[in-house]
C-alpha positions in Angstrom: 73.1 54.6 -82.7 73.9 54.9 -86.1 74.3 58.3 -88.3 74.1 58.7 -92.1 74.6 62.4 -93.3 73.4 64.2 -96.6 75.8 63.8 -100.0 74.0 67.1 -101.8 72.9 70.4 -100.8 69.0 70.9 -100.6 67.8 71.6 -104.3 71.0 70.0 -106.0 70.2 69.2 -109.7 70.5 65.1 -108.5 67.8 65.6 -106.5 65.8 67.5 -108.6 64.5 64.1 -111.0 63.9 61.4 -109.1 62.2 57.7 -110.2 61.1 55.4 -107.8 62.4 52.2 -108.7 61.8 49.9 -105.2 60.2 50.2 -101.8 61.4 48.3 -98.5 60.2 48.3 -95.2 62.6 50.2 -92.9 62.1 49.2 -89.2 63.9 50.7 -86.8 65.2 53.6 -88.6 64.2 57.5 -88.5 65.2 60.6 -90.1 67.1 63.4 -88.2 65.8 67.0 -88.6 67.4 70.0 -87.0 64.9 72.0 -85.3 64.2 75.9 -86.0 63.8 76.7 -83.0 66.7 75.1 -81.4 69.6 74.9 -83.8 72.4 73.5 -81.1 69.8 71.2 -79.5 69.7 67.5 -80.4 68.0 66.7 -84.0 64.2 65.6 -84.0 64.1 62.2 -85.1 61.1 61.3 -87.6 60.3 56.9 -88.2 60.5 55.9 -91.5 57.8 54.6 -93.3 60.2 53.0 -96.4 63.5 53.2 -98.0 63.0 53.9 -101.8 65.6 52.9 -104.1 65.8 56.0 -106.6 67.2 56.4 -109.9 68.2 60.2 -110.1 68.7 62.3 -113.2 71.8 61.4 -113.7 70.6 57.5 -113.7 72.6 56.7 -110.2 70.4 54.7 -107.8 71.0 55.9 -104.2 68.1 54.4 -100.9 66.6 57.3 -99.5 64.2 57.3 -96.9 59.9 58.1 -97.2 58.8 60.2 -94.1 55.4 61.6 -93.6 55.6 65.4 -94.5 54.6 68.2 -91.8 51.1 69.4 -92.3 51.3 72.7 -94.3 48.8 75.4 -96.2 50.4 73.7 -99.0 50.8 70.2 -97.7 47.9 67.9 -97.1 47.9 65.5 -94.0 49.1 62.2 -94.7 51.3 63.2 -97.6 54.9 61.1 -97.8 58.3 62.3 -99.4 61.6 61.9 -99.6 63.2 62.9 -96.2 66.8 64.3 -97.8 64.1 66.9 -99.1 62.2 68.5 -96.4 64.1 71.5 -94.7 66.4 71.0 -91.9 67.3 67.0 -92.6 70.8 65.9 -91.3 70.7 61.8 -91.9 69.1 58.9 -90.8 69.6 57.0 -87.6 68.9 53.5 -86.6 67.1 53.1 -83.0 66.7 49.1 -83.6 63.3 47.3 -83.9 60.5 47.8 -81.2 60.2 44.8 -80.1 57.6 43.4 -77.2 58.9 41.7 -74.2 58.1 38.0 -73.6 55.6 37.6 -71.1 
């Protein structure tokens, strides 16, 4: 299994402006989240729905990857962002394509 940890703090100025410059499919890989209520437990891993190519404010282009957000008062359902943004993300991790057996 493959890990990929966080450059910038949560809120860090390159995160802050943020263009969209290209969208790829990203199968097999999810985002790791450290849960709240369990801290020194293993990280909840999220699928992927894309890698982005961004441009950040400071015009470097970094992939980061689009997750579905959690459901929140201030959330709607079925709303996507950028997973190095939504609280408690430690990296990405690559479980390999699902795949069907041959019959």
């Amino acid at each position: 299994m493959g890990f990929a940890y966080r450059e910038h703090p949560l809120g860090s100025p390159s995160e802050r402006e943020r263009r969209i410059v290209s969208i790829a499919s990203a199968p097999g890989w999810g985002a790791l989240f450290e849960q709240a209520d369990d801290p020194f437990g293993e990280p909840r891993l999220v699928t992927l729905a894309a890698w982005a190519l961004v441009e950040e404010g400071d015009r470097r282009t970094r992939l980061v990857g689009l997750v579905q957000k959690p459901t929140l008062d201030e959330t709607p359902a079925g709303t996507f962002g950028f997973a190095d943004e939504i609280e408690g993300f430690v990296g990405y991790s690559n479980q390999g394509p699902k795949t069907k057996p041959a019959d």
